[in-house]
Every structure is written in structure tokens, then in C-alpha cells.
N, C-alpha and C positions, 0 to 999 in steps of 0.2 A: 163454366166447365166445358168441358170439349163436347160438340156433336160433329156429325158425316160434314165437314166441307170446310171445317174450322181449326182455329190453330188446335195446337195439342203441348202436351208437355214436351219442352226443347231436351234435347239430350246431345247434347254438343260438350267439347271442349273447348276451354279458354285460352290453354297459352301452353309453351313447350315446358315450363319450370318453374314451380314457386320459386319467390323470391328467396334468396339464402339460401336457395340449394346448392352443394358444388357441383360439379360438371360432373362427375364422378357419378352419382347422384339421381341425373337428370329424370324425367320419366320415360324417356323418347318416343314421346306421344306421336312423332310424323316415321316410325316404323308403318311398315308396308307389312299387312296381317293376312292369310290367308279367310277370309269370312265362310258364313254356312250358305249354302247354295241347294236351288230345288232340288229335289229328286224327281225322277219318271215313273210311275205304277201304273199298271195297267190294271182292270176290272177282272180279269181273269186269274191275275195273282191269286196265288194260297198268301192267308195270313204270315205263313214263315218264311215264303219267298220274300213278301214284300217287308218282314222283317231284314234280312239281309240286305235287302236294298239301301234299306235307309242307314244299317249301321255302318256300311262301307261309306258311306258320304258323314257320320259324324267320327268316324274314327279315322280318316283321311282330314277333315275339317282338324283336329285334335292335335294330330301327330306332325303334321306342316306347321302347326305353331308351336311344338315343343319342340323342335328341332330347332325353329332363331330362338325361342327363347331361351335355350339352354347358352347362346352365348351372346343373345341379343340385352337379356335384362328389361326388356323394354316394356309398356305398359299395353301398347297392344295383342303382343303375342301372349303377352299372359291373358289377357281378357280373353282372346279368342281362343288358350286355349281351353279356358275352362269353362267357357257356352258349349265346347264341341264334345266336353266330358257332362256336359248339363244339358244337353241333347240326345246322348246318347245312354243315359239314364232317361228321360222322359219316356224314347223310344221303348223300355226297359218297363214301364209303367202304363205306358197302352197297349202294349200289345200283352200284358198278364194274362188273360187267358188263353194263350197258344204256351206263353211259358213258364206259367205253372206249374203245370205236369213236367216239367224236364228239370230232372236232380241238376242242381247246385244253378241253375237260371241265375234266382235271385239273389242269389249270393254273389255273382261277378258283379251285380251292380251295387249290392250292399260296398264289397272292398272298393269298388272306387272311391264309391262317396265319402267313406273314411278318409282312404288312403289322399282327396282331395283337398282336404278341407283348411290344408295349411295355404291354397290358393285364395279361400275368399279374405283373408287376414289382410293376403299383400296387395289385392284389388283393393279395401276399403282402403288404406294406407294410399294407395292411388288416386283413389276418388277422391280423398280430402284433398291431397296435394293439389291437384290440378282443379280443385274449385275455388269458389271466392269466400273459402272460412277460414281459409289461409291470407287473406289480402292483411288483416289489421295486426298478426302476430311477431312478437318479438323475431328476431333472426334466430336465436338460439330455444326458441320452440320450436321453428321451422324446422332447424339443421338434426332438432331432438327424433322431429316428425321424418322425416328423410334417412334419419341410423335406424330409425324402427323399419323401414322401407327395407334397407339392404338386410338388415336381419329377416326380414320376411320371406324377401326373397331368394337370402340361401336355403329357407328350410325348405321352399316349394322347389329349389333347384335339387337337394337331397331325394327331395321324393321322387323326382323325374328318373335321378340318377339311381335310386335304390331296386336292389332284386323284386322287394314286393310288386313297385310299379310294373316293373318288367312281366311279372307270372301276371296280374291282373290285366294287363294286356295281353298277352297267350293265353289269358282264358277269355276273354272276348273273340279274338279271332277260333278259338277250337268249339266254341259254342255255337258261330257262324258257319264253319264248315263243317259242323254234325247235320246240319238241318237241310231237308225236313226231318222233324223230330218225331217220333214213333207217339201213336197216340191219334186225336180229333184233331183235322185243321179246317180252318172256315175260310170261305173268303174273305180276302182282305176289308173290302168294300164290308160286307157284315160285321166286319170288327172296328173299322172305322168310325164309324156310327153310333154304336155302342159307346167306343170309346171318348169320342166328342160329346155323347149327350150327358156322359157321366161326369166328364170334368167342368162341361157347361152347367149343372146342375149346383155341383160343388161352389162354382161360383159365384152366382146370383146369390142362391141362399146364404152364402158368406157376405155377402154386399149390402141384403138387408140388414145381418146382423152387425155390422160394423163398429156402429157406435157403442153397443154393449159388449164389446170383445178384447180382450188383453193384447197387443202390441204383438207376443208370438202369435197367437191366433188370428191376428188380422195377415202377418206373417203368412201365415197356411193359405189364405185364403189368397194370395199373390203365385206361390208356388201353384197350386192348383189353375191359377190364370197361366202361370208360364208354360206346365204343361199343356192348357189348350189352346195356346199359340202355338209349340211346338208341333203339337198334331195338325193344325190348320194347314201348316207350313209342308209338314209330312203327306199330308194325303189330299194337298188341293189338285194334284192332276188326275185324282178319280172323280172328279165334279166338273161342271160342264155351268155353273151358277153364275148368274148377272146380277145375282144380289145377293149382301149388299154391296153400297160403294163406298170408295171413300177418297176422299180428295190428298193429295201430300203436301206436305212444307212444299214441295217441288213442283208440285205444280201437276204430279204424275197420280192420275184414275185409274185408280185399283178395283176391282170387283171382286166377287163371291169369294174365295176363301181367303185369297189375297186379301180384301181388303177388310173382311171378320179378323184375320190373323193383327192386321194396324189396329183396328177398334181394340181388339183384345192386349195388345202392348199399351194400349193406352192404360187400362185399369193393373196392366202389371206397372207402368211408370209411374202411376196417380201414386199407386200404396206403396210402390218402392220410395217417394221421396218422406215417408216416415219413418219406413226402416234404414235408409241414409243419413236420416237427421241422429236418430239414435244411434247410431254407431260413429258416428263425426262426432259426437257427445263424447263418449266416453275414451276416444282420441284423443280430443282437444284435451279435457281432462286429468288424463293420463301423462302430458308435459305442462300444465300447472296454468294452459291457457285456461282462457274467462269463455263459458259454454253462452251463445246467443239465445233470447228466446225467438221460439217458433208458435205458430197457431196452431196447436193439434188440433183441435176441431174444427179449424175451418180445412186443413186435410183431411179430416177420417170424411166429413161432408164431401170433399170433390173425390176420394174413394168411391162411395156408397153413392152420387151421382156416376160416376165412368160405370159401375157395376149395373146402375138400373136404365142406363142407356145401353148397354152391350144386351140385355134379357129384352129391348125392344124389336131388335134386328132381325132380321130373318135368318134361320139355321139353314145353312147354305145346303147343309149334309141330309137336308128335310125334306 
């Protein structure tokens, strides 16, 4: 399993188009995506200043990809834009105690998350296409797999297109420019800390439990890793940290939050390729292809390892 200087789990794609796809079809995996990019905070930020910060940069991240994807179709722009709606919900969950106290907070992020969820259907639909569970499949599974694609993707395109999206987007940006919000604000730096040592706690102790845990519940314990990646990502430039490190596929030396934010995608990618396997399951499935067997437990194992290598590292925010 992975440690600091060693490969890790690839997350690459293979090719621009299962076979049997029509051109119509395709996933146009070589779209040019807008990605998420640092933010700037400084130590002297209030919690809701540096709230604001970060939500301009995932709701900028979000909206650059819903605009090609509304006529792009393409597999990128959807992926990015739904990191930059799963960013800006994380952001939405660490910073809970400045906005708790502020009527309807959690409600803008509860309605995205709804109003999103017909995006993760057409990402898995994606992710099978462009992997190799698709290599051994009749054509007419394939072309089965690729009409559920385009269905998928008009209803993510309805949502984009529908008034609800529109008002849950005006209430993101009017939530933005109320603040600061009437009430306690702390520094940021004080809530960052909190907030990493709570999603890091979440995690460990999910990683021992692993083995004895239901498939959603190992679930949770991934979601909780993604939030403290996204925080890592959020508030490495109020840290000053040389450790830890970690080395890339690339060859490129990351440190202190940077490089906890990589250890921590790792145990978010270990446990994601079990919640990948299970949902290519009932895919494949679903057009009358033959389901592969997989190791589950030698996954839940390189889990519950990535998890008990991540609780050896030094907390950067420490």
C-alpha cells in the first residue's frame, strides 16, 4: 500500500471512447476544464471574511464548468463541475460554526446537494465508460451504457437549466454578500483547526473501523476524508509547515498542507475504488452484462492501511 515517496493509486484515464460508442456519444474526455485552484488567507481574516474567500473561488470553479457543459456534453466539465458544487458544500461544513447562527445557511447547501445529485449518476455512467469494465462487453451493452449516458446527462442539463438552480445560486451569492454576519466571529486560523482536527478524527477512527462497517458507512468515512482534503486545500496558506512530504507520480515535492492534502486523496481514492466497484456492479447489471469478481477485502485492507498511515503524519495545523 502507499507510503510518503511511493506510487499511489493511478487516477488517470484510458481512451477518448468505449468501444461501440457513436460519435454522438463520445465522452470528450480531451475537453479543456476549468480545475479548483488555491486560495489566499491571511491569519488576520475573521472566519466569515475567509469564508467568502474560498466561496468565490468554488463558485467561480463551478460556473466556468457549467457554462461549456451546458453545450460541451463532455465528461470533464461535468466532473469539474460537480468537485466545484462538492467544494463549496465542504466549505459549507467547516466553517458550521460561524454559520449556524445565520437563518437558512444550511439550507443553501442542503438545496444544492439535492438539487445535484442527478450529476453523480452521469459521472458513474462516465467512469464506467472510460474504464476497462467496458473492454470484454457485447456492443449492444455498450451503446445500452452510453443511451443511459445521454439520458443522464439531459436531466443534469435540466437542473442547470431549471429556476430552482438559478434561486440556489442567488442564495449563495446573497448569503455571501450579507456577511459578516451579525453574531460571534472567530479567526479563521481558530476555526481551521478545529475544523481539521475534527474531520481528521472522523477519519482515523473510521479506518480502524473498516472492516466491521457496511459499504455506506465506509462511504461516510471517504466523504469525511474528502472534506479534510478540501480543508487542507482551503487553509494551507495560513500554515508555514515543512511537514509532512510527499513525493508525486511527477516527480514534484509537496510539503505541509500540500502534501497531508495528497496522503489524504489517497485514502479518499483507496475507499473510493470500492464504492466505484459497486456502482459499475449494478451498471454492468442493469444491461444484462456479467458483474467481475473483485477482492473486497483485500480493499477494505489497503483502506484501513492508507487510513492508519494518514493518523501517523504530523498535523500540519499542530
Amino acid at each position: 500500500m502507499t507510503t510518503a515517496g511511493v506510487s499511489r493509486v493511478e487516477r488517470t484515464t484510458r481512451r477518448d471512447a468505449a468501444p461501440g460508442v457513436p460519435i454522438s456519444t463520445t465522452l470528450g474526455t480531451d475537453a479543456v476544464s476549468r480545475k479548483a485552484r488555491q486560495v489566499e488567507l491571511t491569519a488576520d481574516l475573521s472566519a466569515s471574511r475567509a469564508f467568502t474567500v474560498i466561496v468565490a473561488e468554488c463558485t467561480e470553479h463551478w460556473r466556468t464548468n457549467e457554462v461549456q457543459l451546458l453545450t460541451s456534453r463532455a465528461m470533464p466539465h461535468l466532473h469539474q463541475t460537480r468537485v466545484g458544487v462538492r467544494r463549496l458544500r465542504s466549505a459549507f461544513s467547516l466553517f458550521g460554526p460561524v454559520l449556524d447562527p445565520v437563518s437558512g445557511a444550511r439550507d443553501v447547501a442542503r438545496r444544492l446537494r439535492t438539487l445535484a445529485l442527478p450529476f453523480g449518476a452521469a459521472r458513474d455512467l462516465d467512469v464506467l465508460l472510460d474504464g476497462p469494465l467496458t473492454d470484454g462487453l457485447e456492443g449492444s451493452e455498450v451503446t445500452a451504457l452510453a443511451q443511459a449516458r445521454d439520458r443522464a446527462y439531459d436531466a443534469v442539463l435540466a437542473v442547470l437549466r431549471s429556476k430552482e438552480w438559478a434561486d440556489a445560486g442567488a442564495a449563495v451569492d446573497q448569503l455571501v454578500a450579507a456577511a459578516p454576519w451579525s453574531g460571534d466571529d472567530i479567526p479563521v486560523q481558530d476555526l481551521a483547526g478545529r475544523a481539521l482536527d475534527k474531520r481528521w478524527r472522523r477519519v482515523v477512527s473510521g479506518g480502524r473501523r473498516l472492516r466491521d462497517l457496511r459499504a455506506a458507512k465506509r462511504h461516510q468515512v471517504r466523504i469525511e476524508a474528502k472534506k479534510l482534503r478540501y480543508g487542507c486545500e482551503f487553509f494551507a496558506s495560513l500554515y508555514a509547515a515543512d511537514e509532512p512530504r510527499a513525493l508525486t507520480s511527477d516527480g514534484e515535492v509537496l510539503t505541509g498542507p500540500l502534501a497531508y492534502s495528497w496522503h489524504v486523496e489517497d485514502v479518499q481514492s483507496t475507499l473510493g475504488i470500492l464504492n466505484d466497484q459497486a456502482t459499475a456492479n449494478g451498471l454492468l447489471t442493469s444491461v444484462g452484462a456479467e458483474v467481475p469478481p473483485i477482492d473486497e477485502e483485500a480493499l477494505v485492507d489497503a483502506g484501513v492501511e492508507a487510513c492508519a498511515h494518514l493518523s501517523t503524519l504530523p498535523r500540519f495545523w499542530r
